[in-house]
C-alpha positions in Angstrom: 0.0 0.0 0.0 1.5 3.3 -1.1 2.3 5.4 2.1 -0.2 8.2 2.0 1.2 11.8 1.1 1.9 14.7 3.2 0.5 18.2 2.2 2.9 21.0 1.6 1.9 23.9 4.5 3.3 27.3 5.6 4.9 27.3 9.0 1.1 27.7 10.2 0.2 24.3 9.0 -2.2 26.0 6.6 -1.7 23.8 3.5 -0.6 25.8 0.3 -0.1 24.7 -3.4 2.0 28.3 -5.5 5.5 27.2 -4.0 7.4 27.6 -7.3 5.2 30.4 -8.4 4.7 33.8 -7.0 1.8 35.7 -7.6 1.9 38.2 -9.7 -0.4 40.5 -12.3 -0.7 38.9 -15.5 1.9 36.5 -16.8 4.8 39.7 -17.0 3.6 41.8 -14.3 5.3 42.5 -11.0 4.6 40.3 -7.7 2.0 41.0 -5.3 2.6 42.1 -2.0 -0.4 39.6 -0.7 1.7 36.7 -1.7 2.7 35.7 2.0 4.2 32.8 1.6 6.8 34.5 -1.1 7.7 36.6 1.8 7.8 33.9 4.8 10.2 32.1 2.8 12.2 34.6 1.7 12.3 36.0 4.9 12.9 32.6 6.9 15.6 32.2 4.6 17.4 35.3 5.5 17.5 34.3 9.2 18.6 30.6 8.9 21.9 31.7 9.9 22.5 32.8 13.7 25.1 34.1 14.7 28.2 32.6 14.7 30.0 31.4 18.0 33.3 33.9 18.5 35.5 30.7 19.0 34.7 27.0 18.5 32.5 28.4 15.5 33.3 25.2 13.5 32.7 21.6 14.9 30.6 18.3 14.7 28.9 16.5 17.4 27.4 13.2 18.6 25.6 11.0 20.9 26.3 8.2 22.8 26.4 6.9 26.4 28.8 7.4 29.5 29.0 4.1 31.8 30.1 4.5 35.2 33.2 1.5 35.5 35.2 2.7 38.7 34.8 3.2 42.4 34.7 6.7 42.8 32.2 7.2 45.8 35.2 8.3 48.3 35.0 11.5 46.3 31.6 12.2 45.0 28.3 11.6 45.9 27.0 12.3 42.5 24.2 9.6 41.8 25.7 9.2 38.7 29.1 7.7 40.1 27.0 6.1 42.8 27.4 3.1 41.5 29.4 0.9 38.7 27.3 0.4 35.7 25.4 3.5 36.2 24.7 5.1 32.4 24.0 8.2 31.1 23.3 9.7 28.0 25.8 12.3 26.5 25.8 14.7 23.7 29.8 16.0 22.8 30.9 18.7 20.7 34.5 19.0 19.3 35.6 22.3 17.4 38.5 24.0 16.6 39.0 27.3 18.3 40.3 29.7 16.1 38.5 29.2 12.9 35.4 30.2 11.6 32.6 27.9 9.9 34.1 27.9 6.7 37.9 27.0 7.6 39.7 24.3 7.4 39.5 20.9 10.4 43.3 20.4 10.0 44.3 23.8 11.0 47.0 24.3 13.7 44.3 24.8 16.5 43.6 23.5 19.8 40.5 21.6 19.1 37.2 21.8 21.7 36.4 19.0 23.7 32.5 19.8 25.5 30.5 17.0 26.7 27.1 17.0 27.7 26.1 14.3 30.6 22.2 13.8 31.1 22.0 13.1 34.3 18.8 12.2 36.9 19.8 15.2 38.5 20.5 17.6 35.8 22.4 18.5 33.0 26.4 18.2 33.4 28.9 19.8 30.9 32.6 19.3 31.1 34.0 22.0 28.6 37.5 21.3 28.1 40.0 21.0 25.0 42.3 18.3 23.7 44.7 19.9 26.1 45.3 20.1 29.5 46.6 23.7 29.5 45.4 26.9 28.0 47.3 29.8 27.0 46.5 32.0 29.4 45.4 32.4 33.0 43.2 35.4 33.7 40.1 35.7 31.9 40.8 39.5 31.5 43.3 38.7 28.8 40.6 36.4 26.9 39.4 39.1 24.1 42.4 40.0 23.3 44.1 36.5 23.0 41.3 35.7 21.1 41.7 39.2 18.7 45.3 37.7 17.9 44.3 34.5 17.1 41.7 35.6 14.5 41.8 38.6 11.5 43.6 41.7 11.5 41.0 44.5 11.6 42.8 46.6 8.6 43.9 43.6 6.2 41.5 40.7 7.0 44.4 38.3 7.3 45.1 35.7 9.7 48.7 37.5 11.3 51.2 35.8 12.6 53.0 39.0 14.1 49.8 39.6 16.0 50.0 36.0 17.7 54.1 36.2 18.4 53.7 39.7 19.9 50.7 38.4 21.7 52.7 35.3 23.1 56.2 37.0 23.4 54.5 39.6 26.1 52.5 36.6 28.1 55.1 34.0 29.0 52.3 32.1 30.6 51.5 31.0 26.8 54.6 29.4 26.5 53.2 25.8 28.1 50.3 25.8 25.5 52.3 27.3 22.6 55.0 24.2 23.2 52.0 21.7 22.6 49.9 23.8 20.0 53.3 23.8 17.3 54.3 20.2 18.3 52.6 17.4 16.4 49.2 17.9 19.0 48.7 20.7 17.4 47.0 19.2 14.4 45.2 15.5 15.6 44.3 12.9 13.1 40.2 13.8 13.4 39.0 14.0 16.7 38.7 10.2 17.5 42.7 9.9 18.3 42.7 12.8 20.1 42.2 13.0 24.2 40.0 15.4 26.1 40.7 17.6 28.9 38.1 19.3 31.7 42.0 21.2 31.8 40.6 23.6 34.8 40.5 21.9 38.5 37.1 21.2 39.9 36.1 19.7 42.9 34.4 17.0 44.0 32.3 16.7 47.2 31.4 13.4 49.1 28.4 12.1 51.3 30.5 13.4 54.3 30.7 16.5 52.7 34.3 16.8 52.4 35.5 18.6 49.2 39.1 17.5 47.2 39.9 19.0 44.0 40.0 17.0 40.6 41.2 17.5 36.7 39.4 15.3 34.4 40.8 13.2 31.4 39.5 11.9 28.5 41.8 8.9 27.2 41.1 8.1 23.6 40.7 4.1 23.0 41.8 4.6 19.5 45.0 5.5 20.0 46.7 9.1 19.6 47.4 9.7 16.0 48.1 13.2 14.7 49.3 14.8 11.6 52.5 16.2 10.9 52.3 19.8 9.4 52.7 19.5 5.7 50.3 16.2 6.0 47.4 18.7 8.0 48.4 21.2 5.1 48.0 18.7 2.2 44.2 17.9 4.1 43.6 21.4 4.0 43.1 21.3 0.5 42.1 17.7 0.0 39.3 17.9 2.7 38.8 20.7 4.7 35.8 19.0 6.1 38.2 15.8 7.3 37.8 15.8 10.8 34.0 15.6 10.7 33.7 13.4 8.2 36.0 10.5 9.9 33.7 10.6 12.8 30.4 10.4 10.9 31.9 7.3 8.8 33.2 5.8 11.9 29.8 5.8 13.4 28.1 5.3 10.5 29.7 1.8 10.2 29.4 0.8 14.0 33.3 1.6 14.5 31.9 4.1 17.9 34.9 5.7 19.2 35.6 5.6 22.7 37.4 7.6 25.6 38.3 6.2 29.4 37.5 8.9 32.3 39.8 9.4 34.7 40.8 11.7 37.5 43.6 12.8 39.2 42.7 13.7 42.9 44.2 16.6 45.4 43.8 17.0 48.9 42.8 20.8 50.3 46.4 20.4 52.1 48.5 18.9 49.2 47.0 21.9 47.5 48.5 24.5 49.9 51.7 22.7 49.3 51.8 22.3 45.5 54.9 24.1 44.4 52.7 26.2 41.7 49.1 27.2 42.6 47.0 24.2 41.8 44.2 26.5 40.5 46.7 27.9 37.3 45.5 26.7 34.0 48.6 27.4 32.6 50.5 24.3 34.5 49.6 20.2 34.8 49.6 18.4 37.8 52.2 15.5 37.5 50.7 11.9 36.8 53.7 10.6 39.0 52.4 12.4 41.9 48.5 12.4 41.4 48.2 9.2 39.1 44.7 8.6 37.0 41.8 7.2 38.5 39.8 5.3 36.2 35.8 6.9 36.5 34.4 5.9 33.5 33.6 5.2 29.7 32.0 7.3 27.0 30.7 5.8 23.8 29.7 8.2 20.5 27.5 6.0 18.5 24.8 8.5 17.0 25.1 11.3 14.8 22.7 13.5 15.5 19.5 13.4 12.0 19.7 17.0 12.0 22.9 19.0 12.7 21.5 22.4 12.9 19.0 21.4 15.8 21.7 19.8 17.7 25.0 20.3 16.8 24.5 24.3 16.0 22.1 24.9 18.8 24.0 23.1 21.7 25.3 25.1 24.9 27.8 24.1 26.9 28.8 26.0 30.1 31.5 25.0 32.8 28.8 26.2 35.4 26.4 23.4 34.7 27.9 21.1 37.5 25.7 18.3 39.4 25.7 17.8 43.5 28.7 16.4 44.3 30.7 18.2 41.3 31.8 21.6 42.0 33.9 24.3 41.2 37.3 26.4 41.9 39.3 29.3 42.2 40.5 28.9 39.2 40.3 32.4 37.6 39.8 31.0 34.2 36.9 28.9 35.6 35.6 31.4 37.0 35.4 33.8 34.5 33.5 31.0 31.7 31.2 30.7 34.7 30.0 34.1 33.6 31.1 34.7 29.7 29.2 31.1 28.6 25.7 31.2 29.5 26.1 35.0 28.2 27.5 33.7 25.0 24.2 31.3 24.7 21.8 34.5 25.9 23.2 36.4 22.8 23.6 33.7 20.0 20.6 31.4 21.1 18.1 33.5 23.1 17.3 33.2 27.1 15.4 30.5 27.0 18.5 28.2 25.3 17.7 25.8 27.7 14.7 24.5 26.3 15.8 23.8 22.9 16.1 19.6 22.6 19.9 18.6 23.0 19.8 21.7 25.9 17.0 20.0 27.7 17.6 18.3 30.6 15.9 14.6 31.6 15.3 15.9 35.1 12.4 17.6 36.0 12.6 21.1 35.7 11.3 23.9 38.4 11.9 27.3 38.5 10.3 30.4 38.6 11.8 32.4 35.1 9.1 33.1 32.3 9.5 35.2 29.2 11.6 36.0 26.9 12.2 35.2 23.0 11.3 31.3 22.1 9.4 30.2 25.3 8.1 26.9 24.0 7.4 24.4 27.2 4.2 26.5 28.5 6.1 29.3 30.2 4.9 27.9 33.7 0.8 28.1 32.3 -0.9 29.9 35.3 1.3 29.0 38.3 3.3 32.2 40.3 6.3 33.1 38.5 7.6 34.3 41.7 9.6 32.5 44.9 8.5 32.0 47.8 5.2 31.6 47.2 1.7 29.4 48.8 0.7 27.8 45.7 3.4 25.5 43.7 4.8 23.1 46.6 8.3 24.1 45.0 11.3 24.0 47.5 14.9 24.6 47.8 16.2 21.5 48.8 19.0 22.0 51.7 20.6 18.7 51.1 22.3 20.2 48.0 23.6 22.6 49.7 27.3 22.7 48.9 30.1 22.9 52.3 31.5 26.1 52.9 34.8 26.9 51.1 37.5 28.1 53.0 39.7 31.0 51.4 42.5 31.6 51.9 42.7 35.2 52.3 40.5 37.9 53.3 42.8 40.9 50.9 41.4 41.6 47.5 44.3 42.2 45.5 44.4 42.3 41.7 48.1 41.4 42.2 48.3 39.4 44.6 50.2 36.0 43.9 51.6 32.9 44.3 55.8 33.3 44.5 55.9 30.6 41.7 53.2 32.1 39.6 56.3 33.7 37.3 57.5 30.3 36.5 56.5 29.5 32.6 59.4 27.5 31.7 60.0 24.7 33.9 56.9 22.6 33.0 57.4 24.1 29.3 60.9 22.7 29.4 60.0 19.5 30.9 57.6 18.8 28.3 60.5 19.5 25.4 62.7 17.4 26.9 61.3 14.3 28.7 57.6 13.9 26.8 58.1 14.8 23.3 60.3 11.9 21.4 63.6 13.0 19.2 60.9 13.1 16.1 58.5 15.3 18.0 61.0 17.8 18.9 62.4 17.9 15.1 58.7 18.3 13.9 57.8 20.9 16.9 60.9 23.7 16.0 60.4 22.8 12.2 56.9 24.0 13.1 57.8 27.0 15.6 60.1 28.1 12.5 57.6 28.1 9.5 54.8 30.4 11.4 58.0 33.0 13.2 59.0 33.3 9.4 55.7 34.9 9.0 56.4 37.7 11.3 57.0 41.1 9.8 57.0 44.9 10.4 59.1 47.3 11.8 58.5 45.4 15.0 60.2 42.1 13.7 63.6 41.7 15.9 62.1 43.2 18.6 59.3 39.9 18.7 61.6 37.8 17.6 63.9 38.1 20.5 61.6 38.6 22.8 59.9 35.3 22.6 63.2 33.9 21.8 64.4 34.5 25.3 61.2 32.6 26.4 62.3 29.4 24.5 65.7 30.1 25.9 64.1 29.6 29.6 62.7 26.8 28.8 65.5 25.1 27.2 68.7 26.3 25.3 68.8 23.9 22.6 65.3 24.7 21.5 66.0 28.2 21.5 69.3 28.0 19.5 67.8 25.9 17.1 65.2 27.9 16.4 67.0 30.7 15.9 69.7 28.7 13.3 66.3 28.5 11.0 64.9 32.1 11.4 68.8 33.2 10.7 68.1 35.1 13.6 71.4 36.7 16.1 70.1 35.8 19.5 71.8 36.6 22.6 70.5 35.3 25.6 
């Protein structure tokens, strides 16, 4: 039996037939003005694009399932690490940072990590990247790190003098830069890549004592990444390769995988951590706060419609669940503002409520209004709290422990003795974690984009982040100096 056909409407539902035709008078004449549905497409169509996210504008996303597979109870009293076994379902979003819709997945880029747990008791997002660092530490230097990173306002060109002067005047960089120009810099696709929360959270347990945690995603694939002139070659072979590895993998049942694990610190290991545990500019050692296996995520759904969920999906670091918390991580801090603002702007105040926003909890609050209310807006109960009417309550066993601080002074420059020390971990990664190979590829690649500095300003930048390399190891700084033909004296 033939399936029975559906009848073209306008977004009304008010069936219509002139969809290739507009109406107009006589077979020559000009078009009516009472041809509506000329004008609802037409005008649909000119607002099918919103606006583009500042960073992480390009990406690709996909479902799948978190399973709880170790013991983490000591630490959290989440219910969804309550108990081994426990599942969730997850929606994760990887980007590249820099770019914008239309560039290229191979670029040199840190690439975006966000994951999206659906949890009983709300929705968690861990918004990381595929490293563990970031480039800076203070979110007041966010705009304009990002300004370097994208076109230069009188030529519209990408500017490498605008990103060397950038990172030879924040030596914090230098940790991120190290990892951005070696090999990590440009990952195979985003299934042999890891993932990162990169700030320190905290976890809290049934006896309400609080230790601060970095997640880590472990890809199950195995790393693979592209050398330079192989991520340049994909550029113009498939600019689109990153997002169309993961959609064939899934497609064919090959669902990539990533282990969760944690590394743990103690409020008192903190306060003798040699650099302040809350700097997103430095790791914590692996030696000294080894991995904890928590769980394992599973992508095998791409989403049918990737404007509805890919487009249209909000991450924010302050989405946390009981027994997952926060820090005084500045950087942290500061996305806890700048990302729900970013969704406000780009999505509307009510982003929550579209689909792969919604939570599976229950959801009960007292906001109404705004653009693109679509679950009721509350009908007729108060929009207004405390009230006699709604039985709604705040709960005070998810009421998080007081944190101690540990001081009472505010001080825009007040800091940490070691704060100034960008080279040692830096250094340490040159020399013990990158192989002979990776530290050929890694100055072969700090050389090619430092070629493209120019301006009367050249030596001075040149030098300048010269002596940076030159604290974090002498070798790497001589030798990429030999390739610039540069003079440096240290």
């Amino acid at each position: 039996m033939a399936e029975k056909k559906k009848k073209l409407t306008t977004a009304s539902g008010i069936p219509y037939y002139a969809n290739e035709d507009s109406m107009t008078v006589g077979p020559r004449g000009p078009i009516l003005l009472q041809d509506y549905y000329l004008h609802e497409k037409l005008a649909h169509f000119n607002r099918e694009r919103i606006p583009e996210r500042v960073v992480h504008a390009k990406g690709t996303g996909a479902f799948g399932k978190f399973t709880v597979t170790g013991d983490i109870t000591k630490y959290t009293k989440a219910k969804l690490f309550s108990k081994i076994g426990n599942e969730c379902r997850v929606f994760v979003r990887f980007s590249t940072v820099g770019g914008e819709k239309g560039s290229a997945d191979t670029e040199r880029d840190p690439r975006g990590f966000a994951v999206k747990f659906y949890t009983e008791e709300g929705n968690w997002d861990l918004v990381g990247n595929n490293t563990p660092v970031f480039f800076i530490k203070d979110p007041k230097k966010f705009p304009d790190f990002i300004h370097t990173q994208k076109r230069d306002p009188k030529t519209n060109l990408k500017s490498p003098t605008m990103m060397w002067d950038f990172w030879s005047l924040n030596p914090e960089s230098l940790h991120q830069v190290m990892i951005l120009f070696s090999d990590r810099g440009t990952p195979d696709g985003y299934r042999h890549m890891n993932g990162y929360g990169s700030h320190t959270f905290s976890m809290i347990n049934g006896k309400n004592e609080r230790v601060w945690v970095k997640f880590h995603f472990k890809t199950r694939q195995g790393i693979k990444n592209f050398t330079d002139s192989e991520a340049e070659a994909m550029k113009g072979k498939d600019p689109d390769y990153s997002q169309r590895d993961l959609v064939k993998a899934i497609s064919k049942a090959d669902f990539p995988k990533w282990t969760l694990k944690i590394q743990v610190m103690t409020d008192e290991q903190a306060k003798k951590f040699r650099w302040n545990p809350f700097d997103l500019t430095k790791i914590w050692s692996q030696s000294e706060y080894p991995l904890i296996e928590a769980g394992e995520m599973e992508l095998n759904e791409i989403p049918a419609n990737y404007f509805s969920d890919v487009e249209q999906s909000a991450f924010a670091p302050s989405h946390t669940i009981d027994g997952i918390g926060l820090s005084p991580d500045k950087m942290l801090q500061g996305r806890i503002l700048a990302y729900p603002d970013a969704h406000r702007y780009r999505l509307g105040v009510n982003y929550e409520q579209i689909p792969v926003n919604r939570p599976i909890s229950q959801v009960n609050h007292h906001q109404r209004d705004g653009f693109m209310t679509v679950n009721g807006n509350g009908g007729d109960s108060p929009n207004y709290f405390p009230n006699s009417f709604d039985n709604i309550e705040a709960d005070k066993n998810y009421k998080e422990p007081p944190l101690k601080l540990d001081s009472d002074i505010a001080d825009v420059y007040d800091r940490n003795q070691n704060d100034d020390d960008h080279y040692t971990q830096a250094g340490n990664l040159f020399r013990k974690v990158m192989t002979e190979q990776d530290r050929k590829n890694t100055i072969s690649n700090f050389i090619c984009s430092m070629s493209g500095i120019s301006g009367p300003k050249k030596d001075e930048i040149v030098s300048r982040q010269l002596s940076h390399f030159y604290k974090a190891d002498k070798e790497l700084a001589a030798e990429i100096a030999k390739g610039l033909n540069f003079k440096f004296k240290a």
